[in-house]
C-alpha positions as CSV (number, residue, x, y, z in Angstrom):
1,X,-18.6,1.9,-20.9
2,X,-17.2,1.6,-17.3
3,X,-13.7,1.2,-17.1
4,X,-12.4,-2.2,-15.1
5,X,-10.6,-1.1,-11.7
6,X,-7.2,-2.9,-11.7
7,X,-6.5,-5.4,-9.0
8,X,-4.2,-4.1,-7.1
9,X,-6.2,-0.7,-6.9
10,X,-9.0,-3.1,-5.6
11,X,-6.4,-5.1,-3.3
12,X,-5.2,-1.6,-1.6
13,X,-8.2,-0.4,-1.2
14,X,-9.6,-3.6,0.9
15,X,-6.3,-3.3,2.6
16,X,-7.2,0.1,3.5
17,X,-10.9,-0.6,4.7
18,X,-9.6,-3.4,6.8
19,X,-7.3,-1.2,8.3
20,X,-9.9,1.6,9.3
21,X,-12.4,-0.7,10.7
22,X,-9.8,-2.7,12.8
23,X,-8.1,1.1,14.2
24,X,-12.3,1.9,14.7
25,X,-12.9,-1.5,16.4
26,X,-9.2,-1.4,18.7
27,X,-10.5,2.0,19.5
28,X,-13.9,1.0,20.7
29,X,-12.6,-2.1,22.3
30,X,-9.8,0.0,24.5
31,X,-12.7,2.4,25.3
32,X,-14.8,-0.6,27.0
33,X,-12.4,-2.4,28.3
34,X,-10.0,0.4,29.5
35,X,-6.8,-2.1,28.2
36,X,-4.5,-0.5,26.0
37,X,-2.8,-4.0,24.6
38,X,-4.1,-3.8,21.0
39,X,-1.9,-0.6,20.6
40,X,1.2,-2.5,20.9
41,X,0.5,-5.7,18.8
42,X,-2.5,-5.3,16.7
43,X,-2.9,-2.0,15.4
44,X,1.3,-2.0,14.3
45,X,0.9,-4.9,12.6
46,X,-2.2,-3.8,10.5
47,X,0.0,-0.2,9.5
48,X,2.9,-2.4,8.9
49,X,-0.1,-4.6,6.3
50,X,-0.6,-1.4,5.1
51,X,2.6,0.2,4.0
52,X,3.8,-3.1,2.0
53,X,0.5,-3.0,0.3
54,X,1.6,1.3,-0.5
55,X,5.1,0.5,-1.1
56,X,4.1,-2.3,-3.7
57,X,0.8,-0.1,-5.2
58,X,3.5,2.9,-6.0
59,X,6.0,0.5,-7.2
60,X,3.8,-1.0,-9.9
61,X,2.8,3.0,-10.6
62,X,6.1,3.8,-11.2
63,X,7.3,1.0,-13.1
64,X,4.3,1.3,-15.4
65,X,4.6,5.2,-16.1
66,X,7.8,4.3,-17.0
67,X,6.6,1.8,-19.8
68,X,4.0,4.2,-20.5
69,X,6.6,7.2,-20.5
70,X,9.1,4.8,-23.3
71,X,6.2,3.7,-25.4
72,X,5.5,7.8,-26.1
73,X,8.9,9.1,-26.4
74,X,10.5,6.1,-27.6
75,X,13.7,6.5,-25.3
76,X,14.7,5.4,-22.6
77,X,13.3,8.3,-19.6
78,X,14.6,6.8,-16.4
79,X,17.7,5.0,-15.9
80,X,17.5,1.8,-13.9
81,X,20.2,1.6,-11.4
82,X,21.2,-1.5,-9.6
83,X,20.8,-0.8,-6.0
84,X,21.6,-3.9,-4.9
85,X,25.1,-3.4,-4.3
86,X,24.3,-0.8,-1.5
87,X,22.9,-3.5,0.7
């Protein structure tokens, strides 16, 4: 029996295949039209997609390995700091 891919496995990697066909078609576009415009707005802002949709995906990882982690040892593995006050 096939395990179900989680969602946000299945969110980053359409993230990630959007951002390697818009990088493909920015390239083939500059090549044609000799303008280098899309490197300064289009192709930043589809990285800048990209690393919220990492930065979330490792998150989640973390937070559940952490469950995952308590559930087996049945104590508390990482401590939770409050980082907020730094800001």
């Amino acid at each position: 029996m096939k395990k179900k891919t989680e969602f946000s496995k299945k969110i980053f990697t359409g993230i990630s295949i959007a951002t390697a066909i818009v990088v493909i078609f920015s390239l083939i576009m500059i090549w044609r039209t000799s303008d280098l415009t899309p490197l300064a707005y289009i192709i930043p802002a589809v990285f800048a997609e990209l690393a919220t949709a990492t930065g979330f995906y490792y998150y989640k990882a973390k937070r559940e390995n952490e469950i995952k982690l308590k559930s087996i040892y049945g104590k508390e593995v990482v401590q939770d700091e409050d980082y907020t006050q730094q800001i």
